[in-house]
C-alpha positions in Angstrom: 16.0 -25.2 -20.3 13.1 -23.7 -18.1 13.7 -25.6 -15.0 17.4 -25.5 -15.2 17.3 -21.5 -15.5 14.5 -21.6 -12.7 17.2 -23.9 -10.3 19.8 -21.5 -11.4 18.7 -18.6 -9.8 18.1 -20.5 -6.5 21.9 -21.2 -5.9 22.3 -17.1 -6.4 22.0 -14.7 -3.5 19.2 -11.9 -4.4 16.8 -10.0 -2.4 13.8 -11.9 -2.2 11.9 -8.9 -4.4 14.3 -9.9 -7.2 14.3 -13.3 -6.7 10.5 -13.5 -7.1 10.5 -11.0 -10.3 13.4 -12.4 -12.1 11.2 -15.7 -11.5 8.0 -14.5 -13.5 10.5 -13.1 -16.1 11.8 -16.5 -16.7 8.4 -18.2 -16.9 7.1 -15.3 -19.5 10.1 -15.4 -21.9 9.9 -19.2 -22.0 6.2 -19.9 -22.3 6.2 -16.7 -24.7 2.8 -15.4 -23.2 1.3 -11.6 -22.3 1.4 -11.7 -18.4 2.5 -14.3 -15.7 1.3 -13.4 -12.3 2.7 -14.7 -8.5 0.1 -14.1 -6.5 0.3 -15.1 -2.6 -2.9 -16.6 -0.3 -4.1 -14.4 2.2 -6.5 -15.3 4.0 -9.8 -15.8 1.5 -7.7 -13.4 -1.0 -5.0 -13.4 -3.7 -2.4 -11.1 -3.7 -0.1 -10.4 -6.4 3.6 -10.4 -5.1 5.3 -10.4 -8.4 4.0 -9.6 -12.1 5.2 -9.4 -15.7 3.1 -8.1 -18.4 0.3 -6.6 -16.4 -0.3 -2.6 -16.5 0.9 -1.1 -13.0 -1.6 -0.8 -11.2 -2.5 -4.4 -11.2 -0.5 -5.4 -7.8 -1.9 -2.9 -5.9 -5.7 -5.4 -6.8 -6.7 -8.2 -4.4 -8.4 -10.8 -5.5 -11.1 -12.4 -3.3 -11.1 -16.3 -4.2 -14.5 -16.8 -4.1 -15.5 -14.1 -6.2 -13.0 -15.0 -9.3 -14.0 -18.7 -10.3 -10.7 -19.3 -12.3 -8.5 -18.5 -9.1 -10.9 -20.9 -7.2 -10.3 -23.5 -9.6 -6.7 -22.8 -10.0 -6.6 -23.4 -5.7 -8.7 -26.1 -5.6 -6.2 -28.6 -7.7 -2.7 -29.6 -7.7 -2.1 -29.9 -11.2 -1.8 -27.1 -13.8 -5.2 -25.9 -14.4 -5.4 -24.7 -18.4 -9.3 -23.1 -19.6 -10.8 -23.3 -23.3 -10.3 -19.9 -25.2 -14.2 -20.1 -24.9 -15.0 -20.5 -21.1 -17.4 -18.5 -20.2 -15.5 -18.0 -16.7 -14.7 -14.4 -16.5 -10.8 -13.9 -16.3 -9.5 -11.5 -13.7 -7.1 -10.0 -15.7 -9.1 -9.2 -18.1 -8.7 -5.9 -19.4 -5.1 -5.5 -17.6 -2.8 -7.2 -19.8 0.1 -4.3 -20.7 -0.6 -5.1 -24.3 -4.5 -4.4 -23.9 -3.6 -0.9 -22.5 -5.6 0.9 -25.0 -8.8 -0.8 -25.3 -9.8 -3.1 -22.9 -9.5 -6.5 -24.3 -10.3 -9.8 -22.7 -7.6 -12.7 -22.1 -7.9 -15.3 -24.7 -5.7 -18.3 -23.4 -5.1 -18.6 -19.2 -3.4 -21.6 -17.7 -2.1 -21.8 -13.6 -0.9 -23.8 -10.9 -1.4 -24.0 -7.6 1.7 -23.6 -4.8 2.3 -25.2 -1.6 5.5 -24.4 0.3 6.1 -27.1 3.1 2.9 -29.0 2.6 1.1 -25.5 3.2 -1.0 -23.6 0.8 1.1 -20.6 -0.8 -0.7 -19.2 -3.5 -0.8 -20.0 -7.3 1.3 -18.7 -10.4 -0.8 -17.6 -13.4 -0.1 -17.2 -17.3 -2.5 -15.6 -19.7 -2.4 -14.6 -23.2 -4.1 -13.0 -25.7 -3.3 -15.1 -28.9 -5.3 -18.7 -28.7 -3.3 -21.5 -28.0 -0.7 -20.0 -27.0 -1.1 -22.7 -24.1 -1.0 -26.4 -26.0 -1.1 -29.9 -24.0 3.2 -29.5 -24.1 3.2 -26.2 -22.0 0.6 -27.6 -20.1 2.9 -30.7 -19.3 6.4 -28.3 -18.7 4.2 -25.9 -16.2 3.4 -29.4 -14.3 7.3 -30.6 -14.1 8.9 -26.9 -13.0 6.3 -26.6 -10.5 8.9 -27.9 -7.8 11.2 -25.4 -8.6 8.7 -22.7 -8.7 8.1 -23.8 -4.9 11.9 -24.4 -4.2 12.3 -20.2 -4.9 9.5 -19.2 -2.9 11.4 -22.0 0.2 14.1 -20.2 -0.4 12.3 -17.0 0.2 10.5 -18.1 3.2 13.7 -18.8 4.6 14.7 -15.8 4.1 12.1 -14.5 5.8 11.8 -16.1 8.4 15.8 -15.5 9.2 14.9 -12.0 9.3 12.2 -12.7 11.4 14.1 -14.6 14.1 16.2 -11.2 14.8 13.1 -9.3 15.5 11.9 -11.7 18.1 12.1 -11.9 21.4 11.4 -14.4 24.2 8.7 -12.8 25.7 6.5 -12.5 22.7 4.1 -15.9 21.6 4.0 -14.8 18.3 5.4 -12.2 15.2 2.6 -11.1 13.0 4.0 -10.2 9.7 2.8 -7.4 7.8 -0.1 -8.1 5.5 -2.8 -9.2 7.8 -4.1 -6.3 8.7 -4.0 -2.2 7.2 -1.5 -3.4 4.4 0.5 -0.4 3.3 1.0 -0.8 -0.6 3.6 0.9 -2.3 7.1 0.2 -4.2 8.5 3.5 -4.5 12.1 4.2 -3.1 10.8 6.7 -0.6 8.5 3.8 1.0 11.0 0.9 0.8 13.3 3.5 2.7 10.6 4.0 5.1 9.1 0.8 5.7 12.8 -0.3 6.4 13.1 2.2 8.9 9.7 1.5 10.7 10.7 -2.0 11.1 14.3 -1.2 12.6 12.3 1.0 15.0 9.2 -1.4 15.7 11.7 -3.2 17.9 12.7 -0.5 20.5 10.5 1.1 23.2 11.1 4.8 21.9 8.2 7.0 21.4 7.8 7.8 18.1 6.0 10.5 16.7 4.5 10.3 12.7 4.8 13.3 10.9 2.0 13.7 7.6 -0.5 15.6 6.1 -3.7 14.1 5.9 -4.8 11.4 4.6 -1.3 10.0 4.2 -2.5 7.1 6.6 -0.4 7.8 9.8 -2.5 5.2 11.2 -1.8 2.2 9.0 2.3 2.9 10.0 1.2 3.2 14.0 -0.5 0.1 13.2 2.8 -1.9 11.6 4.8 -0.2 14.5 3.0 -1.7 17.3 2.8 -5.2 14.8 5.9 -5.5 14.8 7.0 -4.8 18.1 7.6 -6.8 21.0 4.5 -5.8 22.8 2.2 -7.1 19.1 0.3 -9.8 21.6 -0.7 -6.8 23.6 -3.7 -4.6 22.9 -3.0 -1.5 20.7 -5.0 1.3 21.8 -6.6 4.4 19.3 -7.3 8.0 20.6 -8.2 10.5 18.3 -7.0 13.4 20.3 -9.4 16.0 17.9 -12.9 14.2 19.1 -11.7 14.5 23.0 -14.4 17.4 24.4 -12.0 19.2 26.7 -13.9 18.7 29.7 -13.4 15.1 28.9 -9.9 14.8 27.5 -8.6 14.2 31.2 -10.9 11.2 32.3 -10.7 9.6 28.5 -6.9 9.1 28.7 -6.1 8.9 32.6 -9.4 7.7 34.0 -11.4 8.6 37.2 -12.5 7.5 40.4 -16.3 7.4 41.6 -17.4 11.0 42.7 -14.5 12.9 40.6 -16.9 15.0 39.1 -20.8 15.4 38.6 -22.3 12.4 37.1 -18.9 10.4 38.0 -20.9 7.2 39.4 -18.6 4.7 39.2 -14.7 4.3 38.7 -13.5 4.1 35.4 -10.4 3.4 34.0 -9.2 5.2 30.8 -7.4 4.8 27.6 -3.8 4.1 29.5 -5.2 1.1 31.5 -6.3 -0.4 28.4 -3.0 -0.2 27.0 -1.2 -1.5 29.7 1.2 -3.4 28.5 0.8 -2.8 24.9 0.8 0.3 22.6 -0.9 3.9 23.3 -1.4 5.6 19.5 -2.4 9.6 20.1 -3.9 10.7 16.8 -3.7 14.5 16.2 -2.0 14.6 19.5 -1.7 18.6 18.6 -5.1 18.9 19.0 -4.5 18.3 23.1 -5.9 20.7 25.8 -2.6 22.4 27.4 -4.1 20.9 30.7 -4.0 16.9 29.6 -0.2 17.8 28.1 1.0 18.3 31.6 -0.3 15.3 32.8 1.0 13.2 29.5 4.5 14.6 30.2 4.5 13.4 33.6 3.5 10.1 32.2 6.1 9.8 29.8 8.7 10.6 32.3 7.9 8.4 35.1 5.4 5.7 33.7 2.4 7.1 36.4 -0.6 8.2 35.5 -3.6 9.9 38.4 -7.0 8.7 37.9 -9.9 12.0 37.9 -9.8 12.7 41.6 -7.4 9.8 43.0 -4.9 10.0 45.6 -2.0 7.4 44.7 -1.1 7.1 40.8 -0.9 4.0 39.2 2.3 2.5 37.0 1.8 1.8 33.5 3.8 0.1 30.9 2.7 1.3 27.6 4.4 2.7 24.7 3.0 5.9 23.1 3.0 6.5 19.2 1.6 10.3 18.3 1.0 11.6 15.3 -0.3 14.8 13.8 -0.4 17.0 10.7 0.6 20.2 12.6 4.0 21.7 12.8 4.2 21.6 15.9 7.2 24.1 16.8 5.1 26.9 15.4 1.9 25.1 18.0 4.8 25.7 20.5 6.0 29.4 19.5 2.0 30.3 19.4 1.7 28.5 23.2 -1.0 25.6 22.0 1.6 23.0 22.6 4.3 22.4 25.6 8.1 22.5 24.4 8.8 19.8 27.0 6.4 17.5 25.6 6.9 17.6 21.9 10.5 16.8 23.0 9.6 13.9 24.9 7.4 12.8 22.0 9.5 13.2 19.5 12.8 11.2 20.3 12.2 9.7 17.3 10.0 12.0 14.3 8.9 9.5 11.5 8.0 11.9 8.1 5.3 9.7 6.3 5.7 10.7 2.1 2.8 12.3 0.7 1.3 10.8 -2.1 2.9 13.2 -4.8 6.5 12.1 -3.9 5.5 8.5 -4.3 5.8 8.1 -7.9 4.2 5.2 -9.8 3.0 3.9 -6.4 -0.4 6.5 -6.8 -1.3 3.6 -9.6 -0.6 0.5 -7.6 -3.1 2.4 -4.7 -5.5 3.0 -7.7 -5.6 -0.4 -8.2 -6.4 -1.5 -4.9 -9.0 0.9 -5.1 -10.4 -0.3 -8.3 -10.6 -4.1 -7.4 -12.8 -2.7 -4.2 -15.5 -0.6 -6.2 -15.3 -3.7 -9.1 -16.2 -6.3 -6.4 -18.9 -3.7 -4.6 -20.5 -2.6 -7.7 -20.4 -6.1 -9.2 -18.5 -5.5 -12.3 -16.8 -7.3 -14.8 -13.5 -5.5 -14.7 -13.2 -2.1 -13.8 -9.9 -0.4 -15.4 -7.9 3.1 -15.5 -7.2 4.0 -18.9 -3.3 5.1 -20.4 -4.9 8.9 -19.9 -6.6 8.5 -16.8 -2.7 7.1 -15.6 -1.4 9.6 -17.1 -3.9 12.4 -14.8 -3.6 10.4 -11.8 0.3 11.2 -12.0 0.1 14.6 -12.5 -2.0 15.7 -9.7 -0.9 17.3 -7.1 -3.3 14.8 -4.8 -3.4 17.6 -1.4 -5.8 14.9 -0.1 -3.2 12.7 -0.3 -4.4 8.8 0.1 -7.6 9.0 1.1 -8.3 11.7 -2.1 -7.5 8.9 -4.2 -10.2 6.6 -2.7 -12.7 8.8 -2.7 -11.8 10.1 -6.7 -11.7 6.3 -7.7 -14.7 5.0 -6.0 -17.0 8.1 -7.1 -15.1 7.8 -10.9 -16.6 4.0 -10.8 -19.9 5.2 -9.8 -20.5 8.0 -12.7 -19.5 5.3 -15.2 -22.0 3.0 -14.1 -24.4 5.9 -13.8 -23.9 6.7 -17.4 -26.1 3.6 -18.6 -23.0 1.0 -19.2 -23.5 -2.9 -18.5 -22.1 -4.4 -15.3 -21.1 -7.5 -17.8 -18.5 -5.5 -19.9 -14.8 -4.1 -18.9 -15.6 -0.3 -17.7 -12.6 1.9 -18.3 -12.7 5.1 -16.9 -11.1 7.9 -18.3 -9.6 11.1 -17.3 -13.3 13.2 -17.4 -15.0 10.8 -15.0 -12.0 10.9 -12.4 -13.2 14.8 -12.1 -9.7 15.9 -11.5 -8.7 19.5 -12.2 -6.4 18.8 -15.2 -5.2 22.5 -15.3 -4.4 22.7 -11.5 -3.1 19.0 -12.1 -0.4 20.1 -14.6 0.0 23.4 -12.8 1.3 21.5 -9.5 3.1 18.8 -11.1 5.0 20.9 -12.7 6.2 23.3 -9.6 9.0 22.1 -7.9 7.7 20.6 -4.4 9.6 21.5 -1.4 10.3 19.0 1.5 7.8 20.8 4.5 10.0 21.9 7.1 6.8 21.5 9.2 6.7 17.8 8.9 10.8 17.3 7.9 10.2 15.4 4.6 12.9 14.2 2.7 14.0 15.4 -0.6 13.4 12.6 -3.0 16.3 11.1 -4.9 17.5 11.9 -8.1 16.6 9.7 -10.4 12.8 10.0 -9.3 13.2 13.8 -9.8 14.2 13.2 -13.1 11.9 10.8 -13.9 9.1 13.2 -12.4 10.1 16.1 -14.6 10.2 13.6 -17.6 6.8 12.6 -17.2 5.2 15.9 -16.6 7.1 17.0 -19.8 5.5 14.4 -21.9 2.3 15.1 -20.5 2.5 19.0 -20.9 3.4 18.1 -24.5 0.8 15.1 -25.4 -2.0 17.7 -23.9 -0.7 20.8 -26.2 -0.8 18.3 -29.0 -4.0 16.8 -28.8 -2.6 12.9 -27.6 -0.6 13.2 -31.1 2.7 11.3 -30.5 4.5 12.8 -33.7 3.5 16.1 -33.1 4.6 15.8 -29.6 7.7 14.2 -30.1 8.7 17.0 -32.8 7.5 19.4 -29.8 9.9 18.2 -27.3 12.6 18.2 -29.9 13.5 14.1 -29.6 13.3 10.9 -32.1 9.4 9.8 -31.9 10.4 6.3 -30.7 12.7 7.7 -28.5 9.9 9.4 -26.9 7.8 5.8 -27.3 10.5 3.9 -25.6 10.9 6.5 -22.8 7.1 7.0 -22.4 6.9 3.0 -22.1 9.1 3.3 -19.5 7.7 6.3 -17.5 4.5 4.1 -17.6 3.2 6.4 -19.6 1.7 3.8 -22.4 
């Protein structure tokens, strides 16, 4: 029954994301267990890819092979790895089974294959549970036999992918890196699948693009997928944070100079262009530019010259410039800080990048990226948000954006462990120790937020909206009512486990 509704789904065109969750569904509802993991090999890490039965912001975690002995295990053998209810191994889900949401319970029964995909290490597929033998020598034995067909659907993937693949390349480049190996952008929210679909349509063309984004949003991370997936990726990209250029300097960082230019000028000495020759030029807080070095970057960008410090002849360049800043820049323009003529040239194609409040459930999946870093640093068991400290993280406002969210995680992990606990138990922290606001949290949650004209975002689609305005009405009520379900439901006027089912759903339990 398994393996023929595992072979069923291969003969049935789905995107691959379906294909792979439909997959763990399948495996779940047969081997009647809490959580069943797909997690992909990367490097000396784990990464989960698809996941049933595991809170949200468990496939934003990566899981370092050599610091989770189970995985390792799982890895090192080609048969179905199953471990007593007793092992003293810890389990890296424990705590993060959907079912252990409210107190953070350990995984009693864990079995898991490994995957190879044309004779190549792929990853493994994981089931835990929390009732004991759940696991007997029989599911042991039917894990072992649909193994094949587990690999056939990630084939079939691969395929997929690599078809895809084929259309980006081109003959002049050695090699396509695929996104993952380096700056992974997480997130599963319909604003970033729109996005990410749109930065690789525009990865292949040689138009300068300029990323729009407040900060901390990670501009950097997309330049850095951009110039991946280009057709110049075997060519150096090339950083310049445009805000740490001393304006006497600015000039001879980006264009160079010749020996004599100036006092102290020794030596020639190429600059930032050079380097990219070739490749990929990104301009970080390219608002921040002295009006001088605009000039000479518009002249650049219209002929492909650039004029060393003090040089007679220019020199041709072949390099593709990505800007970005968190300045809107018309009103730099109408206040005379910024050339029209440039921001034109840069901005034949203006890339908004979503802040972190219009990203939905995706702030949890980052959260948990974050919390499998401080785990490993700090040496913990488990480290774990709990259903409240979820429910804060979704209702602030986050003007830090990305990089807020690091910093309130990794300082949240370090007050708990300051607070006396043992690094041998499952540390969950709750809403107090993240230090948000909660008051300003519900107070700009709950206002409407507009796209910024300044940086063009897009107004996010409906059913997120409603979603949004769902989940901040729960929250409003649950906080007015002291947590009390009953008293909230009554509150909001709905059937108590309509508001359960609807919470469950919001992600919100």
């Amino acid at each position: 029954m398994l393996r023929e509704s595992l072979a069923a789904d291969l003969i049935v065109e789905l995107p691959n994301a379906v294909r792979l969750q439909r997959l763990v569904q399948t495996l779940r509802e047969y081997f009647n267990c809490g959580a069943v993991g797909l997690l992909r090999l990367d490097e000396d890490s784990l990464r989960p890819v698809a996941a049933v039965g595991l809170v949200h912001e468990a496939l934003g975690r990566r899981f370092v092979i050599a610091q989770h002995p189970r995985l390792a295990a799982i890895m090192a053998s080609r048969e179905p790895t199953w471990f007593e209810p007793d092992s003293r191994l810890p389990d890296p889900y424990d705590g993060l089974l959907e079912t252990a949401l409210h107190e953070p319970l350990a995984v009693h029964d864990c079995m898991g294959v490994s995957l190879y995909v044309e004779g190549q290490a792929w990853g493994v597929v994981t089931l835990d549970a929390l009732q004991t033998g759940t696991f007997d020598a029989a599911a042991r034995e039917e894990l072992k036999h649909c193994t094949l067909q587990i690999e056939a659907a990630l084939r079939v993937t691969r395929l997929e992918q690599e078809n895809r693949s084929l259309r980006l390349t081109r003959s002049d480049v050695p090699e396509l890196r695929m996104p993952g190996q380096e700056g992974e952008i997480l997130g599963q929210s319909a604003v970033m699948h729109q996005l990410l679909n749109e930065l690789d349509v525009l990865a292949d063309s040689e138009l300068p693009v300029l990323l729009l984004g407040e900060t901390g949003v990670g501009k950097e991370l997309f330049a850095r997928r951009l110039h991946r997936l280009s057709r110049r990726s075997h060519k150096p990209l090339v950083q310049v944070n445009c805000a740490a250029l001393p304006e006497s300097l600015a000039e001879s960082e980006l264009f160079g100079h010749v020996k004599g230019a100036f006092s102290g000028a020794g030596s020639d000495r190429a600059g930032r262009f050079d380097a990219a020759n070739g490749g990929t030029l990104f301009l970080d807080e390219v608002g921040e530019l002295p009006l001088s070095v605009q000039a000479k970057l518009l002249r650049t960008l219209q002929n492909g010259e650039i004029q060393r410090l003090g040089a007679d002849k220019p020199l041709h360049v072949d390099v593709r410039i990505i800007a970005a800043t968190n300045r809107h820049l018309p009103d730099s323009i109408r206040q005379g800080l910024f050339r029209a003529d440039l921001y034109h040239r840069l901005s034949v194609y203006p890339l908004p990048i979503p802040p972190l409040r219009e990203r939905g459930d995706d702030v949890l999946m980052l959260a948990g990226r974050f919390l499998e870093l401080n785990r490993s640093r700090l040496g913990l068991r488990g480290l774990r948000l709990s259903a409240a400290a979820e429910r804060a993280l979704l209702a602030y406002h986050w003007p830090g954006n990305v990089r807020e969210l690091e910093h309130v995680i990794s300082r949240a992990a370090l007050k708990q462990l300051s607070r006396g606990e043992s690094r041998n138990l499952i540390l969950t922290l709750e809403p107090q120790v993240l230090d948000l606001d909660s008051g300003q949290a519900a107070e700009q949650a709950t206002a409407p937020v507009a796209p910024s004209s300044s940086q063009g975002m897009s107004t996010l689609p409906l059913s997120e909206t409603v979603d949004a305005c769902q989940r901040q009405a729960i929250v409003n009520a649950l906080q007015a009512c002291g947590n009390n379900w009953a008293s909230a439901a009554r509150s909001l006027q709905v059937d108590p486990s309509n508001l359960h089912k609807l919470a469950k759903r919001l992600r919100l339990k």
